[in-house]
C-alpha positions as CSV (number, residue, x, y, z in Angstrom):
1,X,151.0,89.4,154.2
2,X,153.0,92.8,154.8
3,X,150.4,95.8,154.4
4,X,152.2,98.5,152.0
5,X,152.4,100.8,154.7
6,X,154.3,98.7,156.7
7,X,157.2,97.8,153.5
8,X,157.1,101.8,153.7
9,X,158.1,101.7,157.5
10,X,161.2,100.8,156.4
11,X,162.3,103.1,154.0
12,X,163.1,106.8,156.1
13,X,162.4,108.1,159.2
14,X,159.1,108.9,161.3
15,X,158.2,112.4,159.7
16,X,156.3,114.3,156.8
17,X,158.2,114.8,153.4
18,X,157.1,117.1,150.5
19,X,157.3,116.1,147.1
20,X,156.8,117.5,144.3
21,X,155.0,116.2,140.9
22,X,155.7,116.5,137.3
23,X,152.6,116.8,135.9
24,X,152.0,120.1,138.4
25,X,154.8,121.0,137.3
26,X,154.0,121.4,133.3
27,X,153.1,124.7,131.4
28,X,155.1,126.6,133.7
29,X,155.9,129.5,134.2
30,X,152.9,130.7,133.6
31,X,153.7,134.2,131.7
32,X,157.2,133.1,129.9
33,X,157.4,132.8,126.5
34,X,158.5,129.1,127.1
35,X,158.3,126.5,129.6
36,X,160.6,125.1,131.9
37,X,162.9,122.2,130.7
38,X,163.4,119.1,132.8
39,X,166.6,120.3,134.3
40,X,164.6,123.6,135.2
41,X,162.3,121.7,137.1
42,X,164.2,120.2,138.9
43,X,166.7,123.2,139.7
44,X,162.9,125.1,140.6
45,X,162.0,122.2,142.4
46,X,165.4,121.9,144.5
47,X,165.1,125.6,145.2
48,X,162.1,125.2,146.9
49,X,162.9,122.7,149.3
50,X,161.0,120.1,147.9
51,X,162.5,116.4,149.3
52,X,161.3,114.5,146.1
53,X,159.8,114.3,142.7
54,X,157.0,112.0,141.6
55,X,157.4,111.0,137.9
56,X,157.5,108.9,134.8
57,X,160.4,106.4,135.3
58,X,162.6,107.7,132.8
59,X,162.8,110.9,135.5
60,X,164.7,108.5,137.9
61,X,167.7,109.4,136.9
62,X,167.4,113.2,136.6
63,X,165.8,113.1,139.8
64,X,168.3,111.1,141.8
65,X,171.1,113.5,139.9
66,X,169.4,116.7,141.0
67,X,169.9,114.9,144.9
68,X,166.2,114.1,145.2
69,X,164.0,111.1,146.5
70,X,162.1,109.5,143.4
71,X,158.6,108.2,143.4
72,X,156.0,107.2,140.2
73,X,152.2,107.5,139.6
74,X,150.4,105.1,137.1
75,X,147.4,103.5,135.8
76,X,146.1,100.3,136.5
77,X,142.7,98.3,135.1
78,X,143.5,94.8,135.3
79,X,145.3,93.3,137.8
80,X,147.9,92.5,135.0
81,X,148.6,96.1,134.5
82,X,149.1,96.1,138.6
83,X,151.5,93.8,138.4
84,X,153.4,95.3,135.5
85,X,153.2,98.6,137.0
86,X,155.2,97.7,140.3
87,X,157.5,95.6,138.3
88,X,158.2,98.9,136.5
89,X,158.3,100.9,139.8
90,X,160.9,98.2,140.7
91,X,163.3,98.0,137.8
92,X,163.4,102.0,138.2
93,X,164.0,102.3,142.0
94,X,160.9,104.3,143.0
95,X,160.2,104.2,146.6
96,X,156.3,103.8,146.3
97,X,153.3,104.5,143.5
98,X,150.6,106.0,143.9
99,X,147.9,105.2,140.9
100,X,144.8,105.2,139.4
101,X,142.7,102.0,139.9
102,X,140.1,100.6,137.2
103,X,137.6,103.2,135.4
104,X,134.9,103.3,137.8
105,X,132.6,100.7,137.2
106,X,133.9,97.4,138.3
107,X,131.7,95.1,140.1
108,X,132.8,94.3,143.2
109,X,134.4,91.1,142.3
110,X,136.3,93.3,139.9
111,X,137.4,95.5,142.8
112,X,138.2,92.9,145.3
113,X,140.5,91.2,142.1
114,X,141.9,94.4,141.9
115,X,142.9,95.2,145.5
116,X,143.7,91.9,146.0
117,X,146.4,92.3,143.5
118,X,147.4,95.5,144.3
119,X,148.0,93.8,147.7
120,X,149.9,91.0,146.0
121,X,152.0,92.9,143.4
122,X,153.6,95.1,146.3
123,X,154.7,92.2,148.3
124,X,156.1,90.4,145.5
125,X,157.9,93.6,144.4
126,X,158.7,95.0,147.4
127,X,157.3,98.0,146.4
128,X,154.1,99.7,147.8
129,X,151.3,100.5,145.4
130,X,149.2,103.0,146.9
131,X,145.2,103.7,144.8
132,X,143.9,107.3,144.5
133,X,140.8,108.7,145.9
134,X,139.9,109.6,142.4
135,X,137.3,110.1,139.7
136,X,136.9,107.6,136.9
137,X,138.3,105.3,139.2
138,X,137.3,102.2,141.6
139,X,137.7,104.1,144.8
140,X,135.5,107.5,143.3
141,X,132.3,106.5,145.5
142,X,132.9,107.1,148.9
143,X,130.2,104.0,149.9
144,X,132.2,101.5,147.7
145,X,135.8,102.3,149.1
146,X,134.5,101.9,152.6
147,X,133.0,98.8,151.4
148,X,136.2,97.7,150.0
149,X,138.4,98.6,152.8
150,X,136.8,96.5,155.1
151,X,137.1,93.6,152.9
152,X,140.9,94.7,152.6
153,X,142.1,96.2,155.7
154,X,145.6,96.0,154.3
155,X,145.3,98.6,151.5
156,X,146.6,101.5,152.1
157,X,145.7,105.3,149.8
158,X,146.8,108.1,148.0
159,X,144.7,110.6,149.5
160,X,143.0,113.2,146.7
161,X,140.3,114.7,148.5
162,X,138.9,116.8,145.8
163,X,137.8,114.3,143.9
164,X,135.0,113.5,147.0
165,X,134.5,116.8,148.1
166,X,133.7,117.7,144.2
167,X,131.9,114.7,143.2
168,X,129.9,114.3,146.7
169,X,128.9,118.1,146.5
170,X,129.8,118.9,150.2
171,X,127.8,121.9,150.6
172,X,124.9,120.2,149.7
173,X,124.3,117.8,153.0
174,X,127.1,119.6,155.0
175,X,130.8,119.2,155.7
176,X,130.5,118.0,159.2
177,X,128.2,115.1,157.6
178,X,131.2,114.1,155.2
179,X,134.0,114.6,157.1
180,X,132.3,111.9,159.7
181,X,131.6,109.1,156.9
182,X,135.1,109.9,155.6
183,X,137.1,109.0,158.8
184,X,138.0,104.9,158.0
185,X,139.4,106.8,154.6
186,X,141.4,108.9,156.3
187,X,142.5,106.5,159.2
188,X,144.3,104.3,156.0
189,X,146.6,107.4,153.9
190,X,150.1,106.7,153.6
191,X,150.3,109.8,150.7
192,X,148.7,113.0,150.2
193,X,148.0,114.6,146.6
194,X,147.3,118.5,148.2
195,X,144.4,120.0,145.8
196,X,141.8,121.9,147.7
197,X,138.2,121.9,146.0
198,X,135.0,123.7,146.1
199,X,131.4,121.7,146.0
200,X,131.5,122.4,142.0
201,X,135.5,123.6,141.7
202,X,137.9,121.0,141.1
203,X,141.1,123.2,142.1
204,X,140.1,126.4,143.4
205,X,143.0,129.3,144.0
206,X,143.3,128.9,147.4
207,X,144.3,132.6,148.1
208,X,140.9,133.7,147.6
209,X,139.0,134.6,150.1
210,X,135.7,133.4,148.8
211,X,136.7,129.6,148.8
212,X,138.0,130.6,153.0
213,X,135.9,127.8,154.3
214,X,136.9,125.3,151.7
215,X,140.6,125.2,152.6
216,X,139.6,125.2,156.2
217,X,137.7,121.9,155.8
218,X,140.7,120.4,153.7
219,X,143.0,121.8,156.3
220,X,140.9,119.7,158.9
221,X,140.7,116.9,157.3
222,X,144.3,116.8,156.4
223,X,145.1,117.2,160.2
224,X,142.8,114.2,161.0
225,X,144.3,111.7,158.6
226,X,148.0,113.4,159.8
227,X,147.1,112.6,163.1
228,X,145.8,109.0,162.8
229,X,149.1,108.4,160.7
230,X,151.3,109.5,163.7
231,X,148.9,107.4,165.7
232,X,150.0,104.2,163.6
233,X,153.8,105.6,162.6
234,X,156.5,103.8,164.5
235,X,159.9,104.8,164.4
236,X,161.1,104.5,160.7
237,X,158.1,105.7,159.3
238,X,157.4,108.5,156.6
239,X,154.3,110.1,155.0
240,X,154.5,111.6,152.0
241,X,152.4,115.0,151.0
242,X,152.6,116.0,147.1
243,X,151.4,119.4,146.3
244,X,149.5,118.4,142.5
245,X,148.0,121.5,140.9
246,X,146.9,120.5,137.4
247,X,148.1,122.6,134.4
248,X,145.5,124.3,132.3
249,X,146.3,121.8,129.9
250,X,144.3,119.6,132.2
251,X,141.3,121.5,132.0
252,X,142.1,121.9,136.6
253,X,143.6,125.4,136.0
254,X,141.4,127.9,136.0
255,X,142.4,130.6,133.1
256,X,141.0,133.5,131.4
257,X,141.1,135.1,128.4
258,X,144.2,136.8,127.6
259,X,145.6,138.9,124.6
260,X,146.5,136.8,121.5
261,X,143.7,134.5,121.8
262,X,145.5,132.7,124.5
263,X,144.4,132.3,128.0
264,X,146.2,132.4,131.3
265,X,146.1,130.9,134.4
266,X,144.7,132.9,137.1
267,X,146.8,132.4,139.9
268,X,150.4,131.7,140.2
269,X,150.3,128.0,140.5
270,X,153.9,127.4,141.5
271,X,153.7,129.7,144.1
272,X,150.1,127.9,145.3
273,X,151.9,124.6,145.1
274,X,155.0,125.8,147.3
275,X,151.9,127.8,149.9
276,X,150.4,124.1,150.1
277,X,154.0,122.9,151.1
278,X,154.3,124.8,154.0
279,X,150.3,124.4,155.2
280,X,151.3,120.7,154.7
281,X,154.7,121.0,157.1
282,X,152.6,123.6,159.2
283,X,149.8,121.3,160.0
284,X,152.0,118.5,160.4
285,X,153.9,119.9,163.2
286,X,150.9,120.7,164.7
287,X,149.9,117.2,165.0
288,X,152.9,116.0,166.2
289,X,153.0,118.4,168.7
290,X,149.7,117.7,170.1
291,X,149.1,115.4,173.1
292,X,148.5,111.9,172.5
């Protein structure tokens, strides 16, 4: 069976491209009176320098118009939902997903039903399906997705890492500890989600200097999984990096009160997501420049 990162092997050439998402991309900007429209998005996005936009299918057009690559995220409990999500990716065009898988508390027959169609479904629709390092899903404990992945060598991730660096409570035992259990995870990453976390801060604003060591660790361990990547990557391959700040909406923001009754983000999280596009480029030159 082709892995998923292999079908992606075909699609563009050996490098790092930066998307960006749409669900970053809500409640912005931050102190207009209104929010961007979809064609504002994408205008801001273009701007920017962004190579593509991950969102809904019904984007796929806008997207393509506004001369961007197109990818979807999703949801996935049942292995029927896997299927019907890359049949949807399919009929739409979108070069890869990258989804949430189950709720957390599958057995693990449940999770090997699940990978195995996740496996399945991307094969038969030509399509790679690529599971988040999430919360309130399958792959949340760091223990079971090892466990999985050596039952499923195949499967390939969507790489959040501030789901485990907030859940696990890094500071606690030590990042050095983590980043060492962490490394089969990070030899597998075909896509990165960019969020930097604190031991109890799900998105922290990255230009303060109080969460310094925080983004160094991330910054580390994004160079790692960069580098086994390039290790893998023949010619043809890509790796996409998605800069995904949540809105406040989403409860990831961090706001404060503000006059009116309303509250307001604290940082300027388009310009944090367009800062994490540049570390991302940044540290991947640095990889690819290093000696083999």
């Amino acid at each position: 069976m082709e892995s998923s990162n292999r079908m992606h092997a075909r699609l563009c050439g050996r490098r790092l491209l930066v998307y960006a998402n749409e669900w970053a991309m809500r409640e912005l900007p931050r102190d207009a009176q209104r929010w961007w429209s979809r064609e504002e998005i994408l205008n801001e996005v273009v701007r920017a320098g962004f190579e593509g936009m991950q969102a809904p299918p019904d984007w796929a057009d806008a997207v393509r118009g506004a001369g961007l690559r197109f990818c979807v995220y999703g949801r996935a409990n049942t292995p029927e939902e896997v299927r019907q999500m890359a049949a949807s990716a399919r009929d739409c065009g979108a070069e890869f997903v990258t989804f949430h898988l189950g709720w957390g508390d599958e057995s693990d027959a449940q999770m090997d039903a699940l990978a195995a169609a996740t496996l399945d479904a991307s094969e038969k629709y030509s399509v790679p399906l690529w599971p988040e390092t999430h919360r309130a899903t399958c792959l949340q404990d760091v223990w079971r997705t090892l466990r999985l992945l050596e039952r499923f060598s195949a499967l390939r991730l969507n790489l959040d890492l501030s789901h485990y660096y907030c859940s696990h409570e890094v500071a606690n035992r030590g990042f050095e500890s983590h980043a060492a259990l962490w490394q089969p995870i990070l030899q597998r990453v075909a896509c990165f989600h960019g969020r930097v976390a604190s031991s109890h801060i799900m998105q922290i604003p990255i230009t303060d200097p109080t969460y310094r060591s925080d983004l160094a660790n991330f910054q580390q361990l994004w160079k790692q999984a960069m580098t086994y990547w390039l290790k893998q990557a023949s010619a043809g391959d890509m790796v996409v990096f998605i800069p995904e700040l949540g809105p406040p909406s989403s409860g990831y923001a961090l706001t404060a009160a503000a006059p009116g009754g309303k509250r307001m983000e604290l940082t300027d999280r388009w310009s944090e997501m367009q800062m994490i596009a540049r570390m991302a480029r940044e540290l991947f030159a640095q990889c690819a420049a290093a000696p083999s």
